[in-house]
C-alpha positions, 0 to 999 in steps of 0.5 A: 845302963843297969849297974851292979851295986855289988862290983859296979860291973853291967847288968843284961837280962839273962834268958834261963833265969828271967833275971838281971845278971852281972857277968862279972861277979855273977849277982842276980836282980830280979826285973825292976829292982834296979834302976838305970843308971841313965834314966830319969825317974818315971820318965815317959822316955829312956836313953838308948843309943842308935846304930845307923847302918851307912850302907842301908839305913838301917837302925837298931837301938840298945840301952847299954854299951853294946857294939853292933859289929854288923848290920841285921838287914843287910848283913854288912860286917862293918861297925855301924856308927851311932848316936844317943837320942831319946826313946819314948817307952813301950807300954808292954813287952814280952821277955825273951824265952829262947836263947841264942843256942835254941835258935842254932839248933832250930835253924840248923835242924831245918837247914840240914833237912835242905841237901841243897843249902849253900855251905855258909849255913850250916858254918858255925860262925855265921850262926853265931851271928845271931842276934836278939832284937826286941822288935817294935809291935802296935797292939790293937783292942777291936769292940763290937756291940750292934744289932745284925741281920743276915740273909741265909739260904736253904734249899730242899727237894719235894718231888721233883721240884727243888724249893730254895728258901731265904731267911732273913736272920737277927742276933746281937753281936757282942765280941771285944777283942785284945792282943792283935799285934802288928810290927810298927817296923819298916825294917821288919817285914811284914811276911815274916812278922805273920810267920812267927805270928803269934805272941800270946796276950797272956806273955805281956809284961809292964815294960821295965827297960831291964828286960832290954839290956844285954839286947838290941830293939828295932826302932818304929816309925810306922803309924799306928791307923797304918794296920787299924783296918787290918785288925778291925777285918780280922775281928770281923772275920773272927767273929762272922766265924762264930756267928755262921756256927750258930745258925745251923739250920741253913745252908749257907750265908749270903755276903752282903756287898760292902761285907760284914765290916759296916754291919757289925761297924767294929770300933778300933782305939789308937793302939797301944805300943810293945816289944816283942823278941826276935832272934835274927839273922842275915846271910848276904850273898852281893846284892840279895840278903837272906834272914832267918828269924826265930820267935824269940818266946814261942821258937816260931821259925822263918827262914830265907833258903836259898839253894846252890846252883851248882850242888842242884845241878849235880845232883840232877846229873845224878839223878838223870843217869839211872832214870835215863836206863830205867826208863829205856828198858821198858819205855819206848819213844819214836822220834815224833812222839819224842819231840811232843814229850820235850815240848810239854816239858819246855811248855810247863817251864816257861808257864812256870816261868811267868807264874815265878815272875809274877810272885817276884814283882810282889815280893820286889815292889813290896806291895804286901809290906804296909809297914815299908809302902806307907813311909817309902812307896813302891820301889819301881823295878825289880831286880830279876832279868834273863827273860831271854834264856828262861822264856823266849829261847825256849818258845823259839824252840818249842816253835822249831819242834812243833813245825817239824812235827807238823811238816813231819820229814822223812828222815828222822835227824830232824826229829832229833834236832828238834828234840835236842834244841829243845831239850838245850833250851829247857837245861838253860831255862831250868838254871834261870828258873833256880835263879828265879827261886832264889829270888824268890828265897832271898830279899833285895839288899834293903835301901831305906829312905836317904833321911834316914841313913844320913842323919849325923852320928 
């Protein structure tokens, strides 16, 4: 904890001033002038104190007196308990640059531009509830140095004939890379860490705990060699980039089998560790939780928007009445042809569907998230039901259609039953498929490891 030599009082980095400040006599110190109280000298560890939410498990650290009031990953408002424990110091950080009131102008900018976002958005004392964290990075250094060859292809026409030749092409790759950052945070997704994606190398810092006071830091616990492949592919990728750049004269380059990756044989250092600044901010609605989250240098935005079901409805409704005139004065359906029409749309929704239920498997299991899948694994199921109302009931629906379409009855109240049937099922389908996006806009309320939220405060 950072004192004032002046009046005794707490010190916390100010973002406008990059300085320490005290609340209480106003003095400023500038960053690594003054030394915590807590800490030892030159000590490879600092003190910091560890709130553990107990409804998910969930930590974030703070160096000073600082009282978490809700959860950041799960939005649960109760105090969360605590514990002091010893923290191995990053190597670098990068100092917040956006403050609380840059984050409720940027969220409220983009939460507005959604006529369909839940009222409790746009509410000022849930946007206030933003909160600074430094979250945990592993920063990756890649060294390229070999000798390549390439196979390349062009093809010409003489005469009639169509020539296609092969070069076999050599060059020496020389390419060192620095800055690749990947979270070493199982709370912190890793969909969202690529969405505020970049924090640029020339904003690193040698960590001084002052940077930290007055915030709150996510705690790691994912290997370093979880992401060393990762790096070394997007090295490789980068590099293969300039490469084709240069070779000119043909027209394309063939990829070798096993890729570029055992050609070019990138080398990859254990990485060092960082902090990077993130504001955050969680909306929980029973069992699924939103985030918005904000870059906290750049101002970079990410936000979980989910929509309201019933102002999505109603606006539906509204939208329905003048389309139905409009299109009744130049637009004229027989009873069959009304039938098909219905059908294509019934058809395009449960494809729809399934194409939702696919995304909803990967983003539930987790299975893009390395940093949560190499400590926890996969969850086993997901959480999205209604298979009935938003697949079968209209494929039964759109069976019954098309069988009166084809038996082709003399009286046109079958055609209109059809057409009704369909369209009933098509509105119950167009709700499921709401909730399926909303899903899809919102993330499973979190359950970390049961060792992890049973450790004694």
């Amino acid at each position: 904890m950072f004192t004032c030599e002046n009046c005794g009082g707490a010190l916390r980095f100010d973002i406008a001033s990059g300085k320490l400040i005290c609340d209480s006599c106003l003095s400023t110190y500038a960053v690594g002038s003054v030394k915590d109280a807590q800490a030892a000298e030159e000590s490879e560890e600092m003190d910091a104190k560890v709130f553990r939410c107990p409804q998910c498990g969930g930590e974030i650290m703070t160096i000073d007196e600082a009282a978490a009031a809700f959860c950041s990953y799960c939005g649960s408002s109760n105090v969360l308990e605590s514990r002091m424990t010893g923290v191995k110091k990053p190597k670098y950080i990068i100092p917040f640059k956006k403050t609380k009131e840059d984050c409720k102008e940027l969220y409220l900018s983009k939460v507005k531009k959604n006529i369909f976002a839940p009222k409790e958005l746009r509410n000022p004392a849930y946007l206030d509830r933003f909160r600074g964290i430094y979250t945990p990075y592993w920063i990756y250094g890649i060294d390229i140095d070999a000798d390549a060859s390439f196979e390349g292809e062009e093809s010409h026409r003489r005469g009639d004939y169509i020539i296609e030749d092969t070069y076999m092409m050599t060059c020496h790759v020389d390419a060192n890379y620095d800055g690749i950052s990947y979270d070493s945070s199982s709370s912190f997704d890793d969909e969202i860490c690529q969405e505020i994606a970049p924090y640029p190398d020339n904003e690193f810092r040698e960590f001084d705990s002052g940077y930290i006071s007055g915030f709150y830091a996510d705690v790691a616990d994912v290997d370093g060699a979880v992401y060393m492949k990762d790096a070394a592919d997007l090295t490789v990728d980068s590099v293969m980039t300039s490469v084709r750049s240069e070779f000119t004269g043909i027209d394309s380059m063939n990829t070798p089998s096993g890729g570029y990756g055992p050609k070019l044989n990138p080398s990859c250092n254990y990485p060092e560790s960082a902090m990077f600044p993130v504001w955050f901010l969680s909306y929980r609605n029973k069992d699924r939780v939103a985030y918005g989250v904000v870059n906290g240098l750049t101002g970079k935005l990410s936000i979980d928007m989910p929509i309201s079901v019933l102002k999505y409805l109603l606006f539906s409704i509204l939208l329905a009445v003048p389309m139905f005139f409009v299109l009744n004065l130049g637009l004229v359906l027989t009873p069959s042809a009304g039938v098909i029409a219905t059908v294509i749309m019934a058809i395009i929704g449960v494809i729809t569907f399934f194409v939702n239920l696919g995304s909803i498997k990967k983003q539930e299991t987790k299975e893009l998230d390395k940093g949560y899948t190499s400590i926890y694994g996969k969850p086993g199921k997901t959480s999205h039901k209604g298979y009935f109302i938003g697949a079968i009931l209209p494929i039964i629906a759109i069976v019954v259609a098309l069988a009166i379409w084809f038996i082709s009855p003399v009286s046109d109240i079958y055609y209109y039953a059809a057409s009704l049937f369909v369209i009933v099922a098509t509105g119950l389908m167009l709700i499921e498929l709401i909730k399926q996006y909303n899903i899809l806009s919102t993330r499973p309320l979190p359950q970390f490891n049961k060792d992890r939220g049973e450790v004694d405060a």
